[in-house]
Backbone atoms as SQL, in Angstrom:
CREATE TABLE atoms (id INTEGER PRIMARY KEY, chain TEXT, resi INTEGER, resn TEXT, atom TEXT, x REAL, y REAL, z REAL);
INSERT INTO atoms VALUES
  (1, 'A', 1, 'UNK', 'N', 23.777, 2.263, 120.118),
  (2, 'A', 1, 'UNK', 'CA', 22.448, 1.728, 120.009),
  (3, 'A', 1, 'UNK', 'C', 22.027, 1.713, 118.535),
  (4, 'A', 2, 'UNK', 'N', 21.491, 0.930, 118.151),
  (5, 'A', 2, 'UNK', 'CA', 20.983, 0.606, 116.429),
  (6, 'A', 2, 'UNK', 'C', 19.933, 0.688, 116.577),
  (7, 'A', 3, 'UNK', 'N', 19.092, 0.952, 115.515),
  (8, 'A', 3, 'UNK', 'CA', 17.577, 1.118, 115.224),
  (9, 'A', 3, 'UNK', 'C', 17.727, 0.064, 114.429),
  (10, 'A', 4, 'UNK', 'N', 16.606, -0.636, 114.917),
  (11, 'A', 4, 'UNK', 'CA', 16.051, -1.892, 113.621),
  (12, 'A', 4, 'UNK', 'C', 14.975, -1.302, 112.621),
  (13, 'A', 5, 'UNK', 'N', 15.324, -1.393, 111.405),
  (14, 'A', 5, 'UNK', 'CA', 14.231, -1.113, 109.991),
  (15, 'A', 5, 'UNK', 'C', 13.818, -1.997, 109.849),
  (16, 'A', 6, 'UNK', 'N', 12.370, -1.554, 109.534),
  (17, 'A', 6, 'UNK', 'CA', 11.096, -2.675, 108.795),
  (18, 'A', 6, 'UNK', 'C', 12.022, -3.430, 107.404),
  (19, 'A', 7, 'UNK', 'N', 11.382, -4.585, 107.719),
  (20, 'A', 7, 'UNK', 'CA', 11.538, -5.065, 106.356),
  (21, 'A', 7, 'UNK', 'C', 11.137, -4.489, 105.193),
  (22, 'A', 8, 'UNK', 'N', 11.716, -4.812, 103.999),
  (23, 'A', 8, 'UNK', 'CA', 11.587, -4.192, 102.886),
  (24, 'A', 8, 'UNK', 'C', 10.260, -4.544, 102.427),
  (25, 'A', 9, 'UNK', 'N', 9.479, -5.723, 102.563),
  (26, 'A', 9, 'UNK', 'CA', 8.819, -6.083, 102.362),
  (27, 'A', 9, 'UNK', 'C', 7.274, -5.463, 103.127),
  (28, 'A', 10, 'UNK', 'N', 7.889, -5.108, 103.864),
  (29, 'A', 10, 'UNK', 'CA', 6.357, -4.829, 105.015),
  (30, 'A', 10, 'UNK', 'C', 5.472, -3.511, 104.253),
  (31, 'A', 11, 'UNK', 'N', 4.314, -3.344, 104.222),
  (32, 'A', 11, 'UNK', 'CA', 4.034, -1.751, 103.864),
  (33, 'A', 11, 'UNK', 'C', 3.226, -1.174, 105.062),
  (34, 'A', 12, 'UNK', 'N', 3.152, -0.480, 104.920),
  (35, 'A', 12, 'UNK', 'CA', 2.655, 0.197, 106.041),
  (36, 'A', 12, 'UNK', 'C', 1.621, 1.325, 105.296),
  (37, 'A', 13, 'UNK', 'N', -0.002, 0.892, 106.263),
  (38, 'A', 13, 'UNK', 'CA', -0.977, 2.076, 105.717),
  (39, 'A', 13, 'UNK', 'C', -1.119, 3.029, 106.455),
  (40, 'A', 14, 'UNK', 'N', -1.287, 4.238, 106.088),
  (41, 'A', 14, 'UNK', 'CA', -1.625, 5.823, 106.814),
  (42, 'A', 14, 'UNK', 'C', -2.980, 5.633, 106.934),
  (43, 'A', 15, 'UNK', 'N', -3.905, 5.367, 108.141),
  (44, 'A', 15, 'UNK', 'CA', -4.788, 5.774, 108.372),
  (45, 'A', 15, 'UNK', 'C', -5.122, 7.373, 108.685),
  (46, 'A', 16, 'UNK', 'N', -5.919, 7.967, 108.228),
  (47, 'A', 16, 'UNK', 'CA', -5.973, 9.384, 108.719),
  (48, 'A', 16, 'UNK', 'C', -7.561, 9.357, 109.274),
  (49, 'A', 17, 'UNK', 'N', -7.829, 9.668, 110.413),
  (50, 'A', 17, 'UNK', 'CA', -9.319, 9.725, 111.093),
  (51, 'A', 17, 'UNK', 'C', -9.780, 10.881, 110.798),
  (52, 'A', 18, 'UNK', 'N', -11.001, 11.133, 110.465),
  (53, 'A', 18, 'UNK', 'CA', -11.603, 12.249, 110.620),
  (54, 'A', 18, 'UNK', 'C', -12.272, 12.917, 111.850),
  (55, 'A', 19, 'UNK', 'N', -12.463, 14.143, 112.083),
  (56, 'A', 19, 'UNK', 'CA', -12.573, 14.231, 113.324),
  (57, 'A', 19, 'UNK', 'C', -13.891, 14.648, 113.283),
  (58, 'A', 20, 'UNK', 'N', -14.728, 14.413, 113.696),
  (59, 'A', 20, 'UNK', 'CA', -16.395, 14.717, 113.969),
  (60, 'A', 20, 'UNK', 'C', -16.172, 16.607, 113.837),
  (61, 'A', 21, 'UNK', 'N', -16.668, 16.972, 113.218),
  (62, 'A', 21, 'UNK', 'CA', -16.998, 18.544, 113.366),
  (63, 'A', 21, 'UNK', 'C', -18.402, 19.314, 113.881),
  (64, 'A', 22, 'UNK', 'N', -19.427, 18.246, 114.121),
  (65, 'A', 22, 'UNK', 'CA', -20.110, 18.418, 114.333),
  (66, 'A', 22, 'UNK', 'C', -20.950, 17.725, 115.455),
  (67, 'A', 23, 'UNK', 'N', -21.746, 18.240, 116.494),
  (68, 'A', 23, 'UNK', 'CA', -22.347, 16.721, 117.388),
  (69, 'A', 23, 'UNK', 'C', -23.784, 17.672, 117.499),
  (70, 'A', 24, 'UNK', 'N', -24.904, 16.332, 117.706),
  (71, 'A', 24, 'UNK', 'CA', -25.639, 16.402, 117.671),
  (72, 'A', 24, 'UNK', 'C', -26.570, 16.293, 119.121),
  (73, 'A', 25, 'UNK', 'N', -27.306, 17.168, 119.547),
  (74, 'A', 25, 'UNK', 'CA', -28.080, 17.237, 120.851),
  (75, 'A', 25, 'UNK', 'C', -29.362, 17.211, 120.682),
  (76, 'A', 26, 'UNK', 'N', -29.615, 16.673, 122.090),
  (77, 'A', 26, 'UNK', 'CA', -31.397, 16.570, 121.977),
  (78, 'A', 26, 'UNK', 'C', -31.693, 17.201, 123.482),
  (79, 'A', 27, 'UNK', 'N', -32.566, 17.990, 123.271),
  (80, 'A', 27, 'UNK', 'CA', -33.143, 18.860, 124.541),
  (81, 'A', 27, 'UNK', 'C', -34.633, 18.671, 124.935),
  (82, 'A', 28, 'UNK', 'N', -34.893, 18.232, 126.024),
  (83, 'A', 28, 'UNK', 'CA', -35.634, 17.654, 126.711),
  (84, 'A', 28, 'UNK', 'C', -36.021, 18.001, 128.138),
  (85, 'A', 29, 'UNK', 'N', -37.031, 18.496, 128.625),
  (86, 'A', 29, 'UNK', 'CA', -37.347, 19.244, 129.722),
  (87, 'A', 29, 'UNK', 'C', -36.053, 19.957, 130.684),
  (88, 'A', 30, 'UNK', 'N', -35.248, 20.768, 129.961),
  (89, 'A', 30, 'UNK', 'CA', -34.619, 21.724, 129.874),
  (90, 'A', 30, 'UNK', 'C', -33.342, 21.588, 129.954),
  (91, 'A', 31, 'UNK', 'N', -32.821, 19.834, 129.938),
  (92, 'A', 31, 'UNK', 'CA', -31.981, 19.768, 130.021),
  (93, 'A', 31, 'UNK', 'C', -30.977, 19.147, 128.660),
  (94, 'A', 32, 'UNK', 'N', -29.713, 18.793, 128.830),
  (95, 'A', 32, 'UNK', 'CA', -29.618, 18.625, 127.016),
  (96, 'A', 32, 'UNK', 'C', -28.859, 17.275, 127.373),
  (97, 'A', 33, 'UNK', 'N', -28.918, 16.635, 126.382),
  (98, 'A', 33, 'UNK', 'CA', -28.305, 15.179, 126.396),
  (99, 'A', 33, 'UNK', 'C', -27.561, 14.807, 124.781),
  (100, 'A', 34, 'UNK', 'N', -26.252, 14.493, 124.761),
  (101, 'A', 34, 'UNK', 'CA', -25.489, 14.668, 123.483),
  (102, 'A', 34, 'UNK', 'C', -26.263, 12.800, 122.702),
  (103, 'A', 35, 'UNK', 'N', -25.983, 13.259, 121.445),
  (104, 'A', 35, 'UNK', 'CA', -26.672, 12.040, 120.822),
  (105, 'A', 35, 'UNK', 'C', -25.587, 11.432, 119.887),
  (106, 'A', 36, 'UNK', 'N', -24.736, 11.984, 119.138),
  (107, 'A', 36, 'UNK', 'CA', -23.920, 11.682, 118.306),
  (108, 'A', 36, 'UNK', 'C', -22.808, 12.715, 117.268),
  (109, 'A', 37, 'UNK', 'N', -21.870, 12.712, 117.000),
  (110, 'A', 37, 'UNK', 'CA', -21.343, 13.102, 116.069),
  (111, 'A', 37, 'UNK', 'C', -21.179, 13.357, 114.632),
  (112, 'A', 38, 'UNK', 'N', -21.240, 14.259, 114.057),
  (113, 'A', 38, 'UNK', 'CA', -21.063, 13.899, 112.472),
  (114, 'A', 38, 'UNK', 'C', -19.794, 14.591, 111.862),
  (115, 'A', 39, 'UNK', 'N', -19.214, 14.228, 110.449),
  (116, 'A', 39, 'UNK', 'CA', -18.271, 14.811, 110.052),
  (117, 'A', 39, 'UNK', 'C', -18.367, 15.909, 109.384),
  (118, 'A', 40, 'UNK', 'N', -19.749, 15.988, 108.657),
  (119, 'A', 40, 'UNK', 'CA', -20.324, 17.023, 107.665),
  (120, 'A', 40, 'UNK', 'C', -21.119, 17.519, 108.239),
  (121, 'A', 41, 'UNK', 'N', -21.477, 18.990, 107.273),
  (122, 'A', 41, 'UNK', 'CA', -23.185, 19.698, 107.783),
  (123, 'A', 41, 'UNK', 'C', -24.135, 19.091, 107.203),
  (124, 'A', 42, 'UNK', 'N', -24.132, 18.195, 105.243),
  (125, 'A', 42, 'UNK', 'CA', -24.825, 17.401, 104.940),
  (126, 'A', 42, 'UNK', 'C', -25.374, 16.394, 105.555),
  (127, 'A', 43, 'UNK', 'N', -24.409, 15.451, 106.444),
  (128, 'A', 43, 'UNK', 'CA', -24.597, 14.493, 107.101),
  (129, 'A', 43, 'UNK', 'C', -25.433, 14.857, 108.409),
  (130, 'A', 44, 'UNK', 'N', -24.724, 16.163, 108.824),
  (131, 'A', 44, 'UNK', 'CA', -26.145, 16.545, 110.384),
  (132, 'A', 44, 'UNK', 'C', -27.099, 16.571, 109.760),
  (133, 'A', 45, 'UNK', 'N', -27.817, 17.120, 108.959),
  (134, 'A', 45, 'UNK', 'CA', -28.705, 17.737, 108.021),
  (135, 'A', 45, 'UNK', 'C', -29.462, 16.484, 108.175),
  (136, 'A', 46, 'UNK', 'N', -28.662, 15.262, 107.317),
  (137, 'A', 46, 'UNK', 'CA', -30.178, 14.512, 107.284),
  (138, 'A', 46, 'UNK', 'C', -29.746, 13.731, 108.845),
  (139, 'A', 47, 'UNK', 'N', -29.170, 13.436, 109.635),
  (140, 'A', 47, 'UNK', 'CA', -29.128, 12.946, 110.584),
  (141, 'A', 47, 'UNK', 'C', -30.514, 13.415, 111.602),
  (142, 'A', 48, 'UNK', 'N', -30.307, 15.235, 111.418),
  (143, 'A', 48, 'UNK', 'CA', -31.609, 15.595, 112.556),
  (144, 'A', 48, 'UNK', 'C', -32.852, 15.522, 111.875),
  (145, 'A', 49, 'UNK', 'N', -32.883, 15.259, 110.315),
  (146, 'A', 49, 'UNK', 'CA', -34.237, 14.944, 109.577),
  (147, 'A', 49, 'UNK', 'C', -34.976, 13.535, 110.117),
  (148, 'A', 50, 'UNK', 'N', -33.765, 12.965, 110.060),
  (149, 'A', 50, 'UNK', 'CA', -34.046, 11.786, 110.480),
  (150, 'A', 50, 'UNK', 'C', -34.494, 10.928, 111.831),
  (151, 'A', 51, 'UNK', 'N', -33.986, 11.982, 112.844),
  (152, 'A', 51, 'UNK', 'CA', -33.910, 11.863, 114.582),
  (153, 'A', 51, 'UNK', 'C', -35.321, 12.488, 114.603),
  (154, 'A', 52, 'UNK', 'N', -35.585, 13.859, 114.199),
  (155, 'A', 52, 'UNK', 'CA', -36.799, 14.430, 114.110),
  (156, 'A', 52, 'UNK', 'C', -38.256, 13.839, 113.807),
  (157, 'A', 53, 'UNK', 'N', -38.255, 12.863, 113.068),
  (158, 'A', 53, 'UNK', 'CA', -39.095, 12.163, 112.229),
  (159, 'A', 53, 'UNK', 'C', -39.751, 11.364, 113.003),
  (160, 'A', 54, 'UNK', 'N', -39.749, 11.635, 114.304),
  (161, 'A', 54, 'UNK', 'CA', -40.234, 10.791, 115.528),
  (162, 'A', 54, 'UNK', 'C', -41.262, 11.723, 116.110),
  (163, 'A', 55, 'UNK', 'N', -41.300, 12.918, 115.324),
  (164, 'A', 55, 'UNK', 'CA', -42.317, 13.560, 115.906),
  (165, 'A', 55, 'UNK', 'C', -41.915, 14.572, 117.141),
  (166, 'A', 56, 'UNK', 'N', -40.127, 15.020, 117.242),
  (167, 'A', 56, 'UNK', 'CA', -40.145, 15.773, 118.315),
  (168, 'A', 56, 'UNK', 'C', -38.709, 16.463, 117.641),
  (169, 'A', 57, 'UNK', 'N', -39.040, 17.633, 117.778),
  (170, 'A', 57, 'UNK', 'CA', -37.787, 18.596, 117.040),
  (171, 'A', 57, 'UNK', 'C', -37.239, 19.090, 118.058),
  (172, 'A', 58, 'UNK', 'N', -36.963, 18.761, 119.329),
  (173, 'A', 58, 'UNK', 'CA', -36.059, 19.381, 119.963),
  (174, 'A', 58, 'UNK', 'C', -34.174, 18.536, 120.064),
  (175, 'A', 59, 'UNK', 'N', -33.958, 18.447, 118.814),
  (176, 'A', 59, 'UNK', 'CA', -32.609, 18.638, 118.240),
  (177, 'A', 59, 'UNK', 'C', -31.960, 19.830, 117.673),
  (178, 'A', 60, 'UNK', 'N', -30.628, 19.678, 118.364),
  (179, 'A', 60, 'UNK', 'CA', -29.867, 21.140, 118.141),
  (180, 'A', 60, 'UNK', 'C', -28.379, 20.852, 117.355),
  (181, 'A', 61, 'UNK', 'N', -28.045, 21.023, 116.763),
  (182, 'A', 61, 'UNK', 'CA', -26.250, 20.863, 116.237),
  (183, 'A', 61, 'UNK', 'C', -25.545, 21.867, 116.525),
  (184, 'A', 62, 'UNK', 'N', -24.278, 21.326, 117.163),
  (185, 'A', 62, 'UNK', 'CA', -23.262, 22.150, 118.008),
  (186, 'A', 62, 'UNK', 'C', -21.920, 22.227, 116.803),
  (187, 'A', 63, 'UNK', 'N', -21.948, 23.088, 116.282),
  (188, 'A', 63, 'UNK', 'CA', -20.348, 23.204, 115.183),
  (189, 'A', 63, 'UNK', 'C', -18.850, 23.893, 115.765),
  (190, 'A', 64, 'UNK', 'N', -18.288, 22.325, 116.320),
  (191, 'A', 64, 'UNK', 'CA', -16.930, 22.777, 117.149),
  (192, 'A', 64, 'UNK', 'C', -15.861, 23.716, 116.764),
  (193, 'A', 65, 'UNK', 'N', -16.124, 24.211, 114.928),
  (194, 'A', 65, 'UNK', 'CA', -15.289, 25.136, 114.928),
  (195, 'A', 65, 'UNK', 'C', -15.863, 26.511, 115.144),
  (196, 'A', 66, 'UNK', 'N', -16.891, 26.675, 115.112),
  (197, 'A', 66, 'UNK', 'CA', -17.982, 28.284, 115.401),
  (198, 'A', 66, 'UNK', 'C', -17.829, 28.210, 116.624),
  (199, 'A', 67, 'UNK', 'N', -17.154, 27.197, 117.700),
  (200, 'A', 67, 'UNK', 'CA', -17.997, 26.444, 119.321),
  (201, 'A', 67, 'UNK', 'C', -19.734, 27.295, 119.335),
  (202, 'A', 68, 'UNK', 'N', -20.362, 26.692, 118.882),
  (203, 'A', 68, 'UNK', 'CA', -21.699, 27.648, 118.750),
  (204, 'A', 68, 'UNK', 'C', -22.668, 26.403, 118.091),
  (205, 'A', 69, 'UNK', 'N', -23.718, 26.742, 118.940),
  (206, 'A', 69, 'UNK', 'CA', -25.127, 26.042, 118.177),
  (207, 'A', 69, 'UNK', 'C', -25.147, 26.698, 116.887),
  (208, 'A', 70, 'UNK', 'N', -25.898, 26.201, 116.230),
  (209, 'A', 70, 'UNK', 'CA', -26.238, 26.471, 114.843),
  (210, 'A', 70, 'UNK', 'C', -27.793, 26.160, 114.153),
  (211, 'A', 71, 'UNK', 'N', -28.356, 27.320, 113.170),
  (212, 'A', 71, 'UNK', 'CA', -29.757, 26.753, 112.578),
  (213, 'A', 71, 'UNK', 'C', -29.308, 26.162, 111.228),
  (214, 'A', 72, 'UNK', 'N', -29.145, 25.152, 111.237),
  (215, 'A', 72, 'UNK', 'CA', -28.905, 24.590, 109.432),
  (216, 'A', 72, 'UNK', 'C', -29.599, 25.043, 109.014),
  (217, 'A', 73, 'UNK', 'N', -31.093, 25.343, 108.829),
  (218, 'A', 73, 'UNK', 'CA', -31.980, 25.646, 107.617),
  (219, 'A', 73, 'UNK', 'C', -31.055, 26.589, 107.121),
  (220, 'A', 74, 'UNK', 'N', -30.715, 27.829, 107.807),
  (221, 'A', 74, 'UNK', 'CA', -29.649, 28.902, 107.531),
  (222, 'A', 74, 'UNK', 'C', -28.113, 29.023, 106.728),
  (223, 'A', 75, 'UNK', 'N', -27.800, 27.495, 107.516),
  (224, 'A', 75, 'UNK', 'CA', -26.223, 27.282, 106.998),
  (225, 'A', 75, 'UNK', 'C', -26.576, 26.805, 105.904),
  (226, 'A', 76, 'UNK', 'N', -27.525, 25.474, 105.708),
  (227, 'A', 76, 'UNK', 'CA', -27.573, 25.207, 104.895),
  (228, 'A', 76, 'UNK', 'C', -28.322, 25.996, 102.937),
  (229, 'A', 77, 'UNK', 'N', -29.070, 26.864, 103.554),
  (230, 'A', 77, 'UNK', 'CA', -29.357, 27.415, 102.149),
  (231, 'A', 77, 'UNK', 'C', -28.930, 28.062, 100.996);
C-alpha cells in the first residue's frame, strides 16, 4: 500500500482554537441560564460590565480551570 504526499506546492495552515476558559451565566428567579463564553478574565470582565449595564447584576462567571464560580472584582485586582 503507498501513501500519496501533498504536493510540493500545497501549504498547509495550523489552525490552533482557543478554548473558552471561561463562560458566562445569568441567574434569574433562581434558576441559571448560560449566556456565553470567553477566552480571558479581561474579556469576562468587560463582557459582564457590559451585560450588567442593563440594569441587572445577576451575572456570574464560571472559570473551567478552578471548575468554580468566581468574584472578578477579586481576581481581578
Amino acid at each position: 500500500m503507498h501513501r500519496r504526499l501533498p504536493p510540493q506546492n500545497l501549504s498547509f495552515r495550523l489552525e490552533v482554537s482557543m478554548v473558552a476558559k471561561y463562560d458566562i451565566f445569568k441567574t434569574t428567579n433562581g434558576s441559571v441560564v448560560w449566556v456565553e463564553a470567553v477566552e480571558d478574565i479581561v474579556t469576562a470582565k468587560k463582557r459582564l460590565i457590559s451585560l450588567a449595564s442593563d440594569g441587572t447584576d445577576g451575572y456570574r462567571i464560571w472559570d473551567s480551570t478552578r471548575q468554580q464560580f468566581i468574584d472578578l472584582m477579586e481576581d481581578c485586582a
